[in-house]
KETOR-932993 format. One line per 5 residues: number of its first residue (from 1); their letters; for each residue z, y, x of C-alpha. Coordinates in steps of 0.5 Angstrom, whole numbers, plus 500, padded with zeros to 3 digits. Layout:
residues N
NUM	A	Z Y X ~ ...
***
This chain:
residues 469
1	XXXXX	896 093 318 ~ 903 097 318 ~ 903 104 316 ~ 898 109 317 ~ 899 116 319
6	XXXXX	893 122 318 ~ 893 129 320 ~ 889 134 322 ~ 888 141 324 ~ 882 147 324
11	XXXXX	876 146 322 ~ 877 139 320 ~ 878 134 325 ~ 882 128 322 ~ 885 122 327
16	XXXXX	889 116 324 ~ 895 113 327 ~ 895 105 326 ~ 902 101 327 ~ 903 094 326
21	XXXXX	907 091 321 ~ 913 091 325 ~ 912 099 327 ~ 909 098 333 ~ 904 104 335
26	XXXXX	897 100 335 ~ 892 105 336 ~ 889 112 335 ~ 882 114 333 ~ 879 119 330
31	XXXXX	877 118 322 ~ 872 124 320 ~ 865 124 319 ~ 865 132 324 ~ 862 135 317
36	XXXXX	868 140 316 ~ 867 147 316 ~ 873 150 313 ~ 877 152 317 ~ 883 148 313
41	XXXXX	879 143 311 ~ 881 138 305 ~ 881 131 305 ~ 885 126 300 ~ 886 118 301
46	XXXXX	884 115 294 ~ 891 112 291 ~ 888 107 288 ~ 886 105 295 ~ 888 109 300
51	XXXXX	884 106 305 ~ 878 111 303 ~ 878 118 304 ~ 874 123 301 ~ 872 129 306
56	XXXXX	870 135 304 ~ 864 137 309 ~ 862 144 306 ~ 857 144 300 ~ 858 136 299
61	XXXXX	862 131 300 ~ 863 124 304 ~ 866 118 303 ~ 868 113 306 ~ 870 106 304
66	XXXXX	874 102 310 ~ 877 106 315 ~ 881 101 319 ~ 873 098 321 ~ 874 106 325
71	XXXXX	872 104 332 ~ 880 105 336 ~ 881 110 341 ~ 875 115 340 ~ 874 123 340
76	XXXXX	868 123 337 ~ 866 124 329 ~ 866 118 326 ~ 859 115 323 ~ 863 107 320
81	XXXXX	863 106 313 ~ 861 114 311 ~ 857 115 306 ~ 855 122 305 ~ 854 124 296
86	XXXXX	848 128 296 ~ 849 129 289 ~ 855 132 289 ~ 852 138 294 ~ 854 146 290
91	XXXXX	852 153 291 ~ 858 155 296 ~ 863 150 298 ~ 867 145 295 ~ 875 147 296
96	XXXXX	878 141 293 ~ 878 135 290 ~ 882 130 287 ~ 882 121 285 ~ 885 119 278
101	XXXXX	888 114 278 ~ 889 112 270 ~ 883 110 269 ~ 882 110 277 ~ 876 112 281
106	XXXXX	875 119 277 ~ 874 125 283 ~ 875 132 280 ~ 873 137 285 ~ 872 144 285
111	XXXXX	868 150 289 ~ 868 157 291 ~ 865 159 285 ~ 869 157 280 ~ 866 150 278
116	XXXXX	869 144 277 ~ 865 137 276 ~ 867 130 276 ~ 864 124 278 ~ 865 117 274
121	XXXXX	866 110 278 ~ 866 115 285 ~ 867 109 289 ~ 861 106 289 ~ 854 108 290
126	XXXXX	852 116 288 ~ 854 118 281 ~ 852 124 278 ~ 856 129 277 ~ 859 132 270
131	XXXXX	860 139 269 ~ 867 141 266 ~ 867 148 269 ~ 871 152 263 ~ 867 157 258
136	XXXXX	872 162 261 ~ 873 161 268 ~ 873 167 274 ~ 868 166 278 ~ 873 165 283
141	XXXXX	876 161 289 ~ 879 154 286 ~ 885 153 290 ~ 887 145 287 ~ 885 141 281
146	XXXXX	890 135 278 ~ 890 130 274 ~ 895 126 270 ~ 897 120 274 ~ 899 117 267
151	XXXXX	892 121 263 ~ 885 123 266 ~ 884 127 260 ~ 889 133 262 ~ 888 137 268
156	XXXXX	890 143 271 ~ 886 148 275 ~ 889 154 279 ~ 885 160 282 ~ 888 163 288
161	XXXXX	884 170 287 ~ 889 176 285 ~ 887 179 278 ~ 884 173 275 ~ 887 168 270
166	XXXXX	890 163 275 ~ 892 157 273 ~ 888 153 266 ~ 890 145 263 ~ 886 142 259
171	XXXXX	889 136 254 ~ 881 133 253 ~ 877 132 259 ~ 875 139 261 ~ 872 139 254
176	XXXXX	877 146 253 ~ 881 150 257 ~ 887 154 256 ~ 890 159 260 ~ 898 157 262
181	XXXXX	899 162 268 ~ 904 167 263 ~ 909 171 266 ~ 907 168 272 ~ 901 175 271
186	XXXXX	902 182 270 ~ 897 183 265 ~ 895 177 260 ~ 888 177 262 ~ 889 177 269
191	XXXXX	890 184 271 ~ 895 187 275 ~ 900 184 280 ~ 900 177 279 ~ 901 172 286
196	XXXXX	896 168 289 ~ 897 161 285 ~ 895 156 291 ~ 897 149 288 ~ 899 146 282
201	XXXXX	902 139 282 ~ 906 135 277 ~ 913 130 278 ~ 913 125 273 ~ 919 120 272
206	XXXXX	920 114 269 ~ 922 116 262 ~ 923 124 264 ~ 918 130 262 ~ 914 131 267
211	XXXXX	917 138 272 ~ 910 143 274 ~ 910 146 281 ~ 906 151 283 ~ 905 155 290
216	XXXXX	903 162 290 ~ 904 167 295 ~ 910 169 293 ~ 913 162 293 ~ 915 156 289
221	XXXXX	916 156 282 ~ 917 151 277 ~ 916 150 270 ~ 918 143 264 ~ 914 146 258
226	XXXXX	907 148 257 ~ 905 153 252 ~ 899 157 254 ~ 900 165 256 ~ 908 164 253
231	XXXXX	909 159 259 ~ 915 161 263 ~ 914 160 270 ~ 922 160 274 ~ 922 161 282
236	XXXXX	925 155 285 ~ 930 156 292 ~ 928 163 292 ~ 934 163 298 ~ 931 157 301
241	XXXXX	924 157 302 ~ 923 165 300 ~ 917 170 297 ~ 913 166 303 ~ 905 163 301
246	XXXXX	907 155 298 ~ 900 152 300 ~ 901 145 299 ~ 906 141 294 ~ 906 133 293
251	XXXXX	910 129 290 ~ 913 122 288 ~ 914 118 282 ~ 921 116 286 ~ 923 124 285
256	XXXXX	921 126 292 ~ 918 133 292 ~ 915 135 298 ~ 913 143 299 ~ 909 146 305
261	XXXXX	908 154 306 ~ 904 158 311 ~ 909 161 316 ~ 917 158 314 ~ 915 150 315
266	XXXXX	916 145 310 ~ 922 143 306 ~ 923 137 301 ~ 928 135 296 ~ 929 128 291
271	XXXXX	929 130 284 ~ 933 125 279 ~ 932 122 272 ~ 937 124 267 ~ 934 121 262
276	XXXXX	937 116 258 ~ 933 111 255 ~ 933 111 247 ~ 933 105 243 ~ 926 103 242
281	XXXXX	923 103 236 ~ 921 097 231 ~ 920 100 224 ~ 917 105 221 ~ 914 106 214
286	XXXXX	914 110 208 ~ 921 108 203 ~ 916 109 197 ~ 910 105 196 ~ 907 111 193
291	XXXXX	902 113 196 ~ 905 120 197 ~ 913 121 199 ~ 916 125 203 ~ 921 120 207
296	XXXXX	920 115 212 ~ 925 110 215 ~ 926 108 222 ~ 930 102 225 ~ 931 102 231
301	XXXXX	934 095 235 ~ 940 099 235 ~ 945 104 234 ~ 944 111 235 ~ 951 114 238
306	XXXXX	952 118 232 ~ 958 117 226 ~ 955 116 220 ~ 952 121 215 ~ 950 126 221
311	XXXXX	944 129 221 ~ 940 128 228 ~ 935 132 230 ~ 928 129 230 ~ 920 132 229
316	XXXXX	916 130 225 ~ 908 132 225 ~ 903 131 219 ~ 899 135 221 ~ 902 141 217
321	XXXXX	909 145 216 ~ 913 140 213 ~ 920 141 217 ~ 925 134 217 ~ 931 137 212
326	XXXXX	935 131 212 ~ 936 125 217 ~ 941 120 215 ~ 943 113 216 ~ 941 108 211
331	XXXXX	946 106 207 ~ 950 100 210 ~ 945 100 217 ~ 947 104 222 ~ 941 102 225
336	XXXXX	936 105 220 ~ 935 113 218 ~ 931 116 212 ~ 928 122 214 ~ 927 127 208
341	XXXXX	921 133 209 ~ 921 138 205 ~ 914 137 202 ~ 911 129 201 ~ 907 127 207
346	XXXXX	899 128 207 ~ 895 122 207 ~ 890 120 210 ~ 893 123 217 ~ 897 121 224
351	XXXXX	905 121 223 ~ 908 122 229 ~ 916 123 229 ~ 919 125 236 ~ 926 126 239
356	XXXXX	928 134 240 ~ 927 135 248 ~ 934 135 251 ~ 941 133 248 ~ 941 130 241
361	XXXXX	946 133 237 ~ 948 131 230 ~ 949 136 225 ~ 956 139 227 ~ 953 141 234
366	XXXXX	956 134 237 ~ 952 132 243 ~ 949 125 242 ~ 945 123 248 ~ 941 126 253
371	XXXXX	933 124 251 ~ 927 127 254 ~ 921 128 248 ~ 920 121 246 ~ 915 119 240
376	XXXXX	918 114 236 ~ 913 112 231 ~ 906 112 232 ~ 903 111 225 ~ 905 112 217
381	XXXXX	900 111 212 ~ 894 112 216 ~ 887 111 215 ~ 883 115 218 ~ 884 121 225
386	XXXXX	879 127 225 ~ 879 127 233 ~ 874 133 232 ~ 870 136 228 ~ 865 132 228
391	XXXXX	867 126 231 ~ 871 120 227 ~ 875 115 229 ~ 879 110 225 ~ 883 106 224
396	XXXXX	887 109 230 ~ 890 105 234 ~ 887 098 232 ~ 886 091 233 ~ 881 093 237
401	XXXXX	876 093 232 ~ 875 100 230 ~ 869 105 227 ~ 866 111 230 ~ 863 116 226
406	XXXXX	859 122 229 ~ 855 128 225 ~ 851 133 229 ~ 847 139 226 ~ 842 138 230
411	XXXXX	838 131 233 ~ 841 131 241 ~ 841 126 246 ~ 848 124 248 ~ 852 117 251
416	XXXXX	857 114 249 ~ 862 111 253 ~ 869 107 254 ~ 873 106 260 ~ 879 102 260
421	XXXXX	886 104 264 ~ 882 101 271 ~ 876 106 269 ~ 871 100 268 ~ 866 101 262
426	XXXXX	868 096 256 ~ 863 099 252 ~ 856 103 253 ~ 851 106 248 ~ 845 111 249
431	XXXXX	842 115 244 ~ 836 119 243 ~ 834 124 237 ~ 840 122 234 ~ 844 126 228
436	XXXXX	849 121 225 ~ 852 115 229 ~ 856 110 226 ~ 858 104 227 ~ 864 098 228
441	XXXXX	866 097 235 ~ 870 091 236 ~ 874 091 244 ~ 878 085 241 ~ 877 081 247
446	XXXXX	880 087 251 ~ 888 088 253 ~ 892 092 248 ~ 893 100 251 ~ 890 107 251
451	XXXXX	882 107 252 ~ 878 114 254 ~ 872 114 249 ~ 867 119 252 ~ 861 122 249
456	XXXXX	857 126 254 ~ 852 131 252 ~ 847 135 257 ~ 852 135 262 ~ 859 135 258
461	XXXXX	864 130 256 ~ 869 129 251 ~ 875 125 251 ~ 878 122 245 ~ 884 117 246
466	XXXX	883 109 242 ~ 890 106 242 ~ 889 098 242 ~ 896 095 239
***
């Protein structure tokens, strides 16, 4: 098969146009299940397949494993390969749902209510869906929900009612929420004369920042830098695309960004990478052998653009307060620096160094090179990360060996589960009655890469990173 165009209008009627590997017309057919009662129903393709779909049909949702097994040529609903997930059923109407895609097959959907859900290996059978739904949510309208396409523990949520909080992320799971809508609201809380948010969606690059977009009902607005109810939203193309309703944007990791609005068209513009790739990395350590010091020395496979003896402009987080005062070359290596924080590095803790966001300059404001926010160094004497507070796991990253400790106040039945970047469980564990659980887990046998460990206790999740080098 060649390309395939799917479109639909009111009330949810959706028809697939099929072509030949050549571009040649083949046939048309209708494709939805006749289940829809919205009057623009949603329905998305999964990404990792986009010969599925999953369609909106008003309390539940449908899926469908084959769409080019369609009969041609109809203008019936359609019955082939749909299978209707009873599980999903809500109070209201699901409005929105959306496919992970690292790990894959993760469908986060949202309701009318102010629910969101999400259902783990959705391609298969009728999965039980977990509740995600945040503390502090209005019980209003979700309008879109996204996922990272590099990490399913982020998320984002937008509410299109007016005077509520409208637009949440989360960089766990859905175990947490926070309110990232800033100026974007009149009033903190919500209140006032804050737009409509209608969309939320995320261009990530190749080696750049990720650039959020967001529809509202007074246009188009972007922002690069999170940073909860202090988030500075900027409006985009104000001349262009105007203080019209944006109801939809999708974007490509290849920069296109696509934009459509109730009443003024669709417009699409091609971002560009600016970033230039830094050095990569080889070393990191402590430059004492005590266990407490206060430098670290990086080496890089080559040499910074910077003359030797000034400082650049690097971040270094031990967990506390303890700014870099110093960033010199090591003597004789222009390749090698020596980091000096103001106080020794706590043991027994996560040390992550990172480029300043935007041009790195050196201490007399000469602008080296321009370089996204990039993590040099993942660990510095590290013996143990508290992802929780009462959830251990270490050493992290590993071999693929690791310890997982976890201390309840109180005996609960909970499940333990780890998925790799394909969304396939590599590691499965049920508890009953159990306050304390620890034990060795040994995923050897599996790839290096980032492996979501979660735990789900009466219907809630939370998500924790494992790191296999």
């Amino acid at each position: 098969k060649g390309t395939v165009r799917y479109s639909s209008w009111q009330n949810g009627d959706v028809y697939g146009q099929f072509y030949k590997t050549n571009g040649a017309f083949e046939y048309w057919t209708r494709v939805d299940p006749g289940s829809g009662n919205l009057f623009v129903n949603p329905y998305i393709l999964d990404p990792n397949n986009t010969n599925m779909m999953y369609y909106i049909g008003g309390s539940k949702i449908y899926r469908n494993s084959n769409l080019e097994a369609i009969p041609s040529f109809s203008q019936s609903p359609a019955t082939t390969n749909w299978t209707r997930l009873d599980n999903s059923e809500v109070d209201g109407a699901v409005t929105t749902l959306t496919i992970s895609t690292e790990p894959a097959n993760i469908l986060f959907y949202g309701t009318s209510d102010g629910k969101i859900y999400k259902m783990i290996n959705s391609l298969v059978g009728d999965p039980d869906p977990i509740d995600i739904t945040g503390s502090d949510f209005p019980a209003g309208n979700i309008g879109s929900v996204l996922v990272s396409p590099s990490d399913t523990s982020e998320l984002f949520v937008t509410f299109t009612n007016y005077e509520v909080i409208s637009i949440w992320h989360s960089s766990d799971g859905g175990s947490s929420w926070e309110s990232i809508s800033g100026n974007l609201e009149e009033n903190s809380d919500g209140t006032g004369n804050g737009p409509s948010v209608r969309w939320i969606s995320m261009l990530k690059m190749a080696g750049d920042d990720p650039i959020y977009f967001v529809g509202t009902s007074t246009g188009l607005y972007t922002t690069t830098t999170l940073d909860g109810n202090s988030t500075v939203w900027a409006q985009e193309c104000a001349s262009v695309i105007g203080n019209v309703v944006v109801t939809m944007i999708k974007t490509r990791e290849d920069g296109h960004v696509s934009v459509g609005t109730h009443g003024n068209g669709m417009y699409s513009t091609n971002y560009s990478s600016t970033t230039i790739n830094p050095p990569v990395l080889i070393s990191a350590k402590t430059v004492e052998a005590e266990t407490e010091t206060n430098k670290i020395e990086l080496t890089f496979e080559k040499e910074m653009v910077s003359p030797a003896g000034k400082q650049l402009f690097f971040t270094v987080d031990d967990g506390g307060d303890n700014p870099v005062v110093k960033v010199l070359y090591k003597a004789g290596d222009p390749t090698s620096y020596v980091l000096t924080m103001e106080n020794n590095i706590t043991s027994n803790k996560n040390i992550i160094v990172s480029y300043k966001p935007g041009d790195i300059k050196s201490i007399d404001d000469g602008i080296l090179q321009k370089f996204s926010n990039q993590d040099v160094s993942n660990i510095v004497n590290v013996e143990e990360i508290e992802t929780a507070q009462n959830i251990k796991i270490y050493p992290n990253p590993n071999n693929g060996v690791f310890n997982l400790e976890i201390q309840k106040k109180n005996p609960s039945n909970f499940i333990i589960a780890i998925y790799n970047m394909q969304g396939q469980i590599v590691y499965f564990s049920k508890q009953n009655n159990t306050s304390s659980f620890i034990r060795s887990i040994d995923l050897q046998k599996q790839a290096k890469g980032i492996y979501n460990l979660e735990i789900v206790e009466n219907g809630k999740a939370s998500n924790h990173k494992v790191i296999i080098k």
